[in-house]
KOLVOMI-251091 format. One record per residue: residue in one letter; x, y, z of N, C-alpha, C, O, CB in turn. Coordinates in steps of 0.1 Angstrom, whole numbers, plus 2048, in hexadecimal, padded with zeros to 3 digits. Atoms other than C-alpha are relative to their C-alpha. Glycine has a CB too. Layout:
BEGIN
AXYZXYZXYZXYZXYZ/...
REM end
This chain:
BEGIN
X80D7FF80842D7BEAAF7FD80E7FC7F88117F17F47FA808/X8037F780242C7E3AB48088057F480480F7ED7FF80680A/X7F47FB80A44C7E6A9E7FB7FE7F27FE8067E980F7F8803/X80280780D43E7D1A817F18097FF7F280E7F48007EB801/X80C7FA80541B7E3A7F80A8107FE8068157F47F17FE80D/X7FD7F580342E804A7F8078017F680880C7F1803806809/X7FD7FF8094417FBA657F77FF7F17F78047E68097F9801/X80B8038114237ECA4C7F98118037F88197F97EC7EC801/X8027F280341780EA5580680D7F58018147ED80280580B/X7FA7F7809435820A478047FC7F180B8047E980B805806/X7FF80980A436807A2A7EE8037F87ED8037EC8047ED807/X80F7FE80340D80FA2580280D7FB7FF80F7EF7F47FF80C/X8027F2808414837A208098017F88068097EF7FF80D807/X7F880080C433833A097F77FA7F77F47FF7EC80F7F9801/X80680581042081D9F37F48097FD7F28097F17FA7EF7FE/X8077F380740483A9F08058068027FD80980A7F6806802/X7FE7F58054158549EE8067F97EF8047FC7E380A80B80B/X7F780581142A8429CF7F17FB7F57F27FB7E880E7EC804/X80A7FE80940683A9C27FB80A7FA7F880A7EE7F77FC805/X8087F38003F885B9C580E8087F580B80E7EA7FB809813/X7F97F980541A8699BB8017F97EC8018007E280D80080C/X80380680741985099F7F38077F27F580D7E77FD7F580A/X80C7FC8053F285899280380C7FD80080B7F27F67FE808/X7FA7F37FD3FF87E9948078017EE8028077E480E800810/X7F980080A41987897B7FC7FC7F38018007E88087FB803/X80380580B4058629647F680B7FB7F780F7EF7FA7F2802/X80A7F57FC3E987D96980780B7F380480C7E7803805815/X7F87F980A40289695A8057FE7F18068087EA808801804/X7FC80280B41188293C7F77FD7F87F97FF7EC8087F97FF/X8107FD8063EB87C9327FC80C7F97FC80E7ED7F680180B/X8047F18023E189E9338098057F580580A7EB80280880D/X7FA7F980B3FF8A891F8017F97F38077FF7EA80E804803/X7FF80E80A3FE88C9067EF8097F57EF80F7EA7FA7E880E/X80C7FB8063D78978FF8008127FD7F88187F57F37FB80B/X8017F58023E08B99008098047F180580D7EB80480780B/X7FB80180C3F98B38E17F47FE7F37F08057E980A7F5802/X8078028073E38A38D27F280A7F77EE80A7EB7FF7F7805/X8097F98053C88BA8D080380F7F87FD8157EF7F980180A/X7FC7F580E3DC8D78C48077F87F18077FF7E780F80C807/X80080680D3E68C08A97F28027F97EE80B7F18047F2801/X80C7FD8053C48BB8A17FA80D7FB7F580E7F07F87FD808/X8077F38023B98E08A280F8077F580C80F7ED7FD80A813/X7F77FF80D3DA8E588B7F87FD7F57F48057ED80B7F77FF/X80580580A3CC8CE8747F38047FD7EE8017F28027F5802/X80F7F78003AC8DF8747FF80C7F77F980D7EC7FC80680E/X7F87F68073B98FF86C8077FF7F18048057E7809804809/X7F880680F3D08F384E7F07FB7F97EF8027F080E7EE804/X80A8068083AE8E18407F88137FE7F38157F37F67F0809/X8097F77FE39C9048468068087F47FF80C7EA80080680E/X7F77F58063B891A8358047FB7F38048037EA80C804809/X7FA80080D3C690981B7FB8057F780280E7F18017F67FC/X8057FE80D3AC90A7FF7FD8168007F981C7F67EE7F47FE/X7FF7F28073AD9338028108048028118108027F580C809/X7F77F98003D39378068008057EE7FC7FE7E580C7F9808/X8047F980F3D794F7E57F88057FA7F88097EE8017FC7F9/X80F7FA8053B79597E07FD80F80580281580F7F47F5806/X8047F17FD3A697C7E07F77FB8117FB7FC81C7F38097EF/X8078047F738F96F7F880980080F8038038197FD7F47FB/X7FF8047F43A996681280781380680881881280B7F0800/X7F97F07FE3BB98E80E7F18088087F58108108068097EC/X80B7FB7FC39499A81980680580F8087FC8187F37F67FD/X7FC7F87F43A09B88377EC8018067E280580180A8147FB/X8098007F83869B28517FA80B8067EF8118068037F9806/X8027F67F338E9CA86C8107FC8018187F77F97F37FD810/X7F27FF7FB3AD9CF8857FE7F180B7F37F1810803813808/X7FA8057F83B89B289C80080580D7FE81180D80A8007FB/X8007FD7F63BB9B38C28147FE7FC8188078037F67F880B/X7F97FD8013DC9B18BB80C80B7F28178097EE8007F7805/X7F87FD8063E39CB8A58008077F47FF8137F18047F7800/X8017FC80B3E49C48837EF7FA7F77E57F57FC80D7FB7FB/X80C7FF8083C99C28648017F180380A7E98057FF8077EF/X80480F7FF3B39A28687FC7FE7F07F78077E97F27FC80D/X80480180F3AF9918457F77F58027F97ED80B80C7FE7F4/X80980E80239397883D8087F38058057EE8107FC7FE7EF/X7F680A7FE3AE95C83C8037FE8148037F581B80E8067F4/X7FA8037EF3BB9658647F17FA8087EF7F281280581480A/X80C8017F439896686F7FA7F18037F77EC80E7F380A7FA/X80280B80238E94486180A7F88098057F08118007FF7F3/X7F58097F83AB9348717FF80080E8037F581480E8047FE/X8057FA7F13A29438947F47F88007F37F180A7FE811803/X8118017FD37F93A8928037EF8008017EC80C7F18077EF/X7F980C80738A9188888077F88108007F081780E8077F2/X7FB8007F63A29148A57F78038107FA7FD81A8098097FD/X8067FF7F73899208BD7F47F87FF7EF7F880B7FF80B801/X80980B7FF36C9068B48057F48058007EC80D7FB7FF7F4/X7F980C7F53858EC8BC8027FD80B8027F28118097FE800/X7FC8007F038C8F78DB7F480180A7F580081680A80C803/X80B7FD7F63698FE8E67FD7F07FD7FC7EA8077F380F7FC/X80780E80235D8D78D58047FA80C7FD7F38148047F77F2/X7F280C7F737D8C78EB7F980380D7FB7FA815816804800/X8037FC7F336B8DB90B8088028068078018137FB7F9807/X7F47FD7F538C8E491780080D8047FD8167FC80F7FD7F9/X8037F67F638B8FE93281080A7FF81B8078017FC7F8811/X7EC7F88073A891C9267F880E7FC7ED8127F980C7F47EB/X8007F28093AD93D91B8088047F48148077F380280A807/X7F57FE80E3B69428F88058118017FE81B8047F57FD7EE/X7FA7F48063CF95D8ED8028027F480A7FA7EF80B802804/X7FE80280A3CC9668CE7FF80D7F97FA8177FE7F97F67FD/X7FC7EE8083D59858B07F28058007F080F8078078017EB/X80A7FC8033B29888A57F780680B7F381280D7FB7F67FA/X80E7FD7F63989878C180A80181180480481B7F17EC800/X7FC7F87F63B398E8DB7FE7F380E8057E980D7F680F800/X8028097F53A897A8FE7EF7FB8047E680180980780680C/X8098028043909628F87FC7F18128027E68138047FC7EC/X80280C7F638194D91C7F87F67FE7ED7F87F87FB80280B/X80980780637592D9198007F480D80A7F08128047FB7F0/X80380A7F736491393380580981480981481780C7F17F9/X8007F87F236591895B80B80380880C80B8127F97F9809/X7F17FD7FA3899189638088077F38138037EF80A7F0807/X7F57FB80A39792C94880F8078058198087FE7F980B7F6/X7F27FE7F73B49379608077F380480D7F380F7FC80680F/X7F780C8003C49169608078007FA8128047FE7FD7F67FF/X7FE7FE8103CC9149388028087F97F780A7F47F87FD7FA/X7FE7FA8083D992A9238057FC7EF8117FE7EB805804808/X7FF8018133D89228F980680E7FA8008187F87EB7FE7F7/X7FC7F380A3EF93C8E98037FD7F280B7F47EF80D807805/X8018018133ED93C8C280380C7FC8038178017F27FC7F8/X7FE7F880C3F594B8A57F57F57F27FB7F07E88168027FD/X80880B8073DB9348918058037F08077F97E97EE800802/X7FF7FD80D3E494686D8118078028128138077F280B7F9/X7EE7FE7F840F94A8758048067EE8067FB7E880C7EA809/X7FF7FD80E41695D84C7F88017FB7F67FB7F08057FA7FA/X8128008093F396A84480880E7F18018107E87EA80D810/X7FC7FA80C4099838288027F97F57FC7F97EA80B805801/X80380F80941396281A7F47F87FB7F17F57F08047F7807/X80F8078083F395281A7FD8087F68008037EB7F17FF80A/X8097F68073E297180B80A7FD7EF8057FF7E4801815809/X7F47FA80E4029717EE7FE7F07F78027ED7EB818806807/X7FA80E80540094A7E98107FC8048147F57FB7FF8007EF/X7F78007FB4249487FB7FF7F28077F67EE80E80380C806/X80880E7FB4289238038077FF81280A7F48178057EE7F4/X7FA8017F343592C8297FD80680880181180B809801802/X80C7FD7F741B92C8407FD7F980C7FA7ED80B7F57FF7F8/X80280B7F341691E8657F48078067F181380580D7FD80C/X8077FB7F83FB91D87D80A7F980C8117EF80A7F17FC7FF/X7F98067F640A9198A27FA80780E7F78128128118037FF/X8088037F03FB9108C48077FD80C80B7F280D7F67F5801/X7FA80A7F440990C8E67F580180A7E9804808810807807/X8068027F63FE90590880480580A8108008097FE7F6801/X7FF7FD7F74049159267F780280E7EB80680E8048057FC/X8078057F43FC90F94E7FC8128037F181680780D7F480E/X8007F37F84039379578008097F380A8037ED80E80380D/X7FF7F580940095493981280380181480D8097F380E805/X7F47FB7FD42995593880C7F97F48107EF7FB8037FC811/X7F780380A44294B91B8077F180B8067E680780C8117FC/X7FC80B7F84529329377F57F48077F87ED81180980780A/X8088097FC43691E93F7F87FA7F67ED7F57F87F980580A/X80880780C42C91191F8057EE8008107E87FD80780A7EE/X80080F8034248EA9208037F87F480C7F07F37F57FC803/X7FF80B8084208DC9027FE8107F37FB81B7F77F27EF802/X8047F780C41E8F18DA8047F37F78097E87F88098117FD/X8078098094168E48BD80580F7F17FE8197F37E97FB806/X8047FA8054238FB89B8017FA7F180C7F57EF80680A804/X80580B80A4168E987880480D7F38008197F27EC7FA803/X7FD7F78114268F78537F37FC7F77F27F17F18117F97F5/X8128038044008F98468067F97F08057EE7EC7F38147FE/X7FD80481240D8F88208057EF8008007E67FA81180D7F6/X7FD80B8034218DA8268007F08068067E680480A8037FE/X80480B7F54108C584280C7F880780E7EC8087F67F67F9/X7F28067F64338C58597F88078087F08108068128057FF/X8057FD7F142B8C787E80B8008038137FA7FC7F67F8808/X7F77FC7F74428D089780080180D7F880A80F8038097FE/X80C8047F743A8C78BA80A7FF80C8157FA80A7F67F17FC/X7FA8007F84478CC8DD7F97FD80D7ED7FF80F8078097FE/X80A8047F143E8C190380C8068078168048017FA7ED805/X7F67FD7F74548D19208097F68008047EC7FA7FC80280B/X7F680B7FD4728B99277FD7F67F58077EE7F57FE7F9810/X80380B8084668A190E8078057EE8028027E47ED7FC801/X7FB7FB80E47D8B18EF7F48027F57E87FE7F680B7F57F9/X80A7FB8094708C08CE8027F47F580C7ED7F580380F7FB/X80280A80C4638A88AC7FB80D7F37F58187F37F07F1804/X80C7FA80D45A8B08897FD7F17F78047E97F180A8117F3/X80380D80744389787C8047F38088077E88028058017F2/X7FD80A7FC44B88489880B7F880280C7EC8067FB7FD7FC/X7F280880146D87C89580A80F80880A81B8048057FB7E9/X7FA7FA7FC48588B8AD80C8137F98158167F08047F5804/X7FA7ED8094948B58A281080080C8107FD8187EE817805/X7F87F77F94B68C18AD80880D7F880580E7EC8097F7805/X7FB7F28054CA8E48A38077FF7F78097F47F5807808807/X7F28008074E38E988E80E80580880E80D8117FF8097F5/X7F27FB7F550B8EA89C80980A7F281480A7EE80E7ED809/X7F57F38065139088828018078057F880C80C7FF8077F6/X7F97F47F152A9218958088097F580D8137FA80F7F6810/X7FC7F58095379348757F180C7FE7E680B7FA8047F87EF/X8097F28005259578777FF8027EF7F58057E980981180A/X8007F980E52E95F8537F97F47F67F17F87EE8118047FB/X80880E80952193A8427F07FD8047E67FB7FD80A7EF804/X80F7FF7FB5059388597F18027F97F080B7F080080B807/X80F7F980A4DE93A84A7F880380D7F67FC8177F47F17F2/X8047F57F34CE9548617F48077FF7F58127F980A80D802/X80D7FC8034AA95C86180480E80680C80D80F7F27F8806/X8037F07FD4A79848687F58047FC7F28047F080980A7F9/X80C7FF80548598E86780581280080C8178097F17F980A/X8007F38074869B18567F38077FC7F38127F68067FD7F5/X80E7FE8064609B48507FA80C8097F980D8157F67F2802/X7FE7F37F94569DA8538098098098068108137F6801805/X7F77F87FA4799E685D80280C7F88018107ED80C7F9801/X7FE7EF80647FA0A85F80E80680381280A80E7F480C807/X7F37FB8014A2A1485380180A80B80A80A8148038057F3/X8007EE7F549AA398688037FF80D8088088137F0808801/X7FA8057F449EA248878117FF8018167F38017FA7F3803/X7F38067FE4C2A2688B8087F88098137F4806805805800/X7F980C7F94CBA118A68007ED7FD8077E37FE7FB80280D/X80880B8094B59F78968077FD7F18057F27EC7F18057FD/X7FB7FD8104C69FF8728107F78058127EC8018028177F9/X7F28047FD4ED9FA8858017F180680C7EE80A80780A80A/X80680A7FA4DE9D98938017F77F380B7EF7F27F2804806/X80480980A4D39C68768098007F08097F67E87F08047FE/X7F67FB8024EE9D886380A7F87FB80D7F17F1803807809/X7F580B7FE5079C88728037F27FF80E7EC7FC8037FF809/X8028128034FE9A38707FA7FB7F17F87F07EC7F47FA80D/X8018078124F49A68498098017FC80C7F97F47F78047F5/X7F48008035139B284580D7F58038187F67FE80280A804/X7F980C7F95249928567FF7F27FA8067E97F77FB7FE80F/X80880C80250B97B84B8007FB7F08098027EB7F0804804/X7F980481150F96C8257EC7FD7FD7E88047F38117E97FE/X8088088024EA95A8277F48038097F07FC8128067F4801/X80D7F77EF4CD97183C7F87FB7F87F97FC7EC7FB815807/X8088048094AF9608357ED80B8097EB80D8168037E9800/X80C7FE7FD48A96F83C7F47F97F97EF7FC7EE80080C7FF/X80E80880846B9578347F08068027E68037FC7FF7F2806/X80F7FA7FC4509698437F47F880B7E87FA8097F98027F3/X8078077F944195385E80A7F980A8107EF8087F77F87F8/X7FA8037F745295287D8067F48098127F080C7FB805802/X8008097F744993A8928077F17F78107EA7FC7EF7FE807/X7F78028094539268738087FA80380A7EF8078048077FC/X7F17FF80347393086C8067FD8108117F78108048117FA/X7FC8037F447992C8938017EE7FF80B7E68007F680780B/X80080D80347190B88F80A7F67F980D7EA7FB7F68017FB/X7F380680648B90787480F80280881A7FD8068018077F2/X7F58007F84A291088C8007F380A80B7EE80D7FE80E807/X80280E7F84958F18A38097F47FA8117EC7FE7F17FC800/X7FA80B80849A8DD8858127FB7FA8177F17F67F88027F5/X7F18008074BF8E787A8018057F380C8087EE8057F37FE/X7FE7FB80B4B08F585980A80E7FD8138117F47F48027FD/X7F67F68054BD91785F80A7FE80D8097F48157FA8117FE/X7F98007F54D691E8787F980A80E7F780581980D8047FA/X8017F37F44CD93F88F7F38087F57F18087E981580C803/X8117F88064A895688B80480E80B80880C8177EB7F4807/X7FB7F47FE4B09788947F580D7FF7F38127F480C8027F7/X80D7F780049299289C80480B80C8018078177F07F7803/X7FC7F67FB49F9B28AA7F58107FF7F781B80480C8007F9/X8087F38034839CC8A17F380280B7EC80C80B7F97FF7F0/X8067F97F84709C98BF7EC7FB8007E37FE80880580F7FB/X80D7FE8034519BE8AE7F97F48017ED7F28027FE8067F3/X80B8128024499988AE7F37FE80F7F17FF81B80F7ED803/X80E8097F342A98C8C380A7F38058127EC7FF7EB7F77F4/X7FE80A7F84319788DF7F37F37FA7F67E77F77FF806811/X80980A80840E9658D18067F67F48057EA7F37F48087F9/X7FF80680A41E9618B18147F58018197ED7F87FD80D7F3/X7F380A80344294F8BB8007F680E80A7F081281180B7FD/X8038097F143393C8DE8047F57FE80E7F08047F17FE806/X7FF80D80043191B8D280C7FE7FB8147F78027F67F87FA/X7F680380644F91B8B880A80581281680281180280A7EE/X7F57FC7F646292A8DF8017F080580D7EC8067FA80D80D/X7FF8107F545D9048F28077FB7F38137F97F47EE7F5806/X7F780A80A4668F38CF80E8037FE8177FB7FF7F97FF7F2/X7F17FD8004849048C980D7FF8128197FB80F7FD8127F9/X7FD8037F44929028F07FF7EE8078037E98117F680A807/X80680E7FE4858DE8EE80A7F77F880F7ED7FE7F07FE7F9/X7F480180C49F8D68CE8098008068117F780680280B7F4/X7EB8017FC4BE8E28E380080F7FA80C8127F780E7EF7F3/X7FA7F98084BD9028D27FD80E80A7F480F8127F97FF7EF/X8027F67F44C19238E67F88107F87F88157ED812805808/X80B7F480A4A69418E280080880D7FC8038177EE7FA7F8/X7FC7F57F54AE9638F77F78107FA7F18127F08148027FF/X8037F38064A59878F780E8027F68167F97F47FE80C80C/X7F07F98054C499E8E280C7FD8098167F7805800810800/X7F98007F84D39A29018047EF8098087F08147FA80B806/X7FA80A7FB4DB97D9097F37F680D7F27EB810810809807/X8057FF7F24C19809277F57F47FA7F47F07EE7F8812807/X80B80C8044A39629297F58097FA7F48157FC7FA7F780E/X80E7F580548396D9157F97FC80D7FB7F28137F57FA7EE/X80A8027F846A96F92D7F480C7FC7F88187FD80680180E/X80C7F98024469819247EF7FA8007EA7EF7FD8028057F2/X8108047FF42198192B7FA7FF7F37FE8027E77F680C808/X80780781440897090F7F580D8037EC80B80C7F67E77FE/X8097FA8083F498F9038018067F480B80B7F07FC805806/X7FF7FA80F3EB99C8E180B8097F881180A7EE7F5808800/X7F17F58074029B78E180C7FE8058148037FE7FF811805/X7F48037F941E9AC8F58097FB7F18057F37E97FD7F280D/X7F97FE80F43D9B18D780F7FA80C8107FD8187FF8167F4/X7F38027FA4629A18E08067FE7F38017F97E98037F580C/X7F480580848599E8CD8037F68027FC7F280C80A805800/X7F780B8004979818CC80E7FE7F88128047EE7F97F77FC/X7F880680D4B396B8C08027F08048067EA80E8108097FD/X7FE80E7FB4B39488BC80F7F97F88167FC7EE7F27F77FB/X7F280880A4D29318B07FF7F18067FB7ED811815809803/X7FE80B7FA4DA90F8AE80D7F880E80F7ED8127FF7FA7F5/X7F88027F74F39108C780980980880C8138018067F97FB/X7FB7F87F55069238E38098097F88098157F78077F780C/X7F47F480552692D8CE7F580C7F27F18177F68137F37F5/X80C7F980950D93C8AE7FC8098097FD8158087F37F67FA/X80C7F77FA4F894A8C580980A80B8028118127F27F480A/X7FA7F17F75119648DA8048057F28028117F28107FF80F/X7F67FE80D5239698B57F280E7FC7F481A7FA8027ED7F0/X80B7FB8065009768AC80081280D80581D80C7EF7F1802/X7FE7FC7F14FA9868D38088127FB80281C7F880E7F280B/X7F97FA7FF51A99B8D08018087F28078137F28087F8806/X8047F580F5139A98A97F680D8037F68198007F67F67F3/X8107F47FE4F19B78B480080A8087FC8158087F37FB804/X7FA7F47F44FF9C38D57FF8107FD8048147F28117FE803/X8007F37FF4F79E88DC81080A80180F8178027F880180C/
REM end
């Protein structure tokens, strides 16, 4: 009798813990489920906000300077403001990172949550009428490029979304994304962001140099997170940003979606990105859709 009660015993705490462990899990795929969703939403918010001034004098209007940086234009600011009403309506407890207003706390645990954005991702574009323009949101548990849950980055002009959860692969529009398997360096289409390069740098000059010289098809669009994004998709092949200068804010979310795809995204040197989420925090990269591409690249830029 003592045998048989000591077993419904150890038959009683397996089945809670497998409840609890259970509830836990559902617990989690909830949470990240609603957390998609709502940076969708606050995408879509933004896009309704911005559209009717992309091209307009109105949206070129220089504010001031940025916590991270650069000139704030009417157009960035709106998109921020925008983004941050959403997030205060939803009551969600976080700290936004963001270009404009820098680190923004909201609710009683804002050390849980971290919201890193770029809400206006090609405000040159907007300002010019250029139709390639993103806002992009991720989520993270710890302020750290590797602990980003879920991002969310939306082509404002052409209402494509792009959308990633840890382990759960990347979508655009919902329908599964993978890379491209081009491994020709010379046929390749190769985003190189070039924006405010200064020839006078010469290690920087023998750098970028070398791989337009290789390359048949360097493309630059002007909105990063983007163009990273097309790298998720297979549009281009490999995104190549060597100058040192990109915001970790502005390529966060396009980092999970592209890693989410299958597609590999490094410092120059080969090494994992890893960086803290603040305003100024600047890294290189290079992304490609695949291992062989992506040393081909690697070994060009090499020091």
């Amino acid at each position: 009798m003592k045998i048989l009660v000591g077993d419904l015993t150890f038959v009683i705490l397996n089945i809670t813990c497998y409840i609890i462990s259970f509830k836990r899990q559902t617990l989690r795929r909830t949470l990240k489920m609603s957390y998609l969703k709502l940076l969708r939403r606050c995408a879509e918010a933004i896009r309704e906000k911005v559209l009717p001034l992309i091209g307009t004098v109105e949206a070129a209007k220089v504010l001031g300077r940025g916590a991270g940086g650069d000139l704030t234009k009417e157009i960035d600011l709106r998109a921020e403001e925008t983004l941050i009403k959403k997030i205060t309506d939803a009551e969600l407890s976080c700290t936004i990172l963001s270009e404009e207003r820098g680190i923004i706390k909201i609710g009683s645990s804002p050390e849980n949550l971290y919201l890193v954005c770029d809400p206006l991702d090609g405000t040159t574009n907007a300002v010019h009428g250029i139709p390639f323009i993103a806002t992009s949101i991720a989520l993270a548990r710890r302020p750290l490029l590797s602990q980003i849950e879920a991002a969310i980055v939306m082509d404002v002009v052409h209402n494509i979304v792009y959308a990633a959860e840890r382990g759960k692969g990347a979508y655009k529009n919902d329908e599964r994304i993978f890379p491209s398997r081009e491994t020709d360096l010379e046929d390749s289409v190769i985003g190189v962001d070039i924006n405010t390069y200064k020839a006078s740098n010469h290690q920087l000059h023998q750098k970028i140099t070398r791989l337009l010289t290789v390359n048949k098809h360097p493309r630059y669009f002007g909105a990063n997170a983007l163009q990273l994004c097309y790298v998720a998709d297979g549009t281009i092949d490999a995104f190549v940003d060597v100058r040192g200068k990109m915001r970790v804010l502005d390529m966060a979310a396009a980092y999970l979606i592209v890693k989410e795809a299958g597609a590999l995204i490094t410092a120059p040197d080969g090494k994992n990105l890893e960086a803290e989420f603040t305003p100024q925090q600047r890294i290189s990269l290079v992304a490609a859709g695949n291992s062989e591409l992506h040393e081909k690249i690697l070994r060009l830029i090499r020091d």
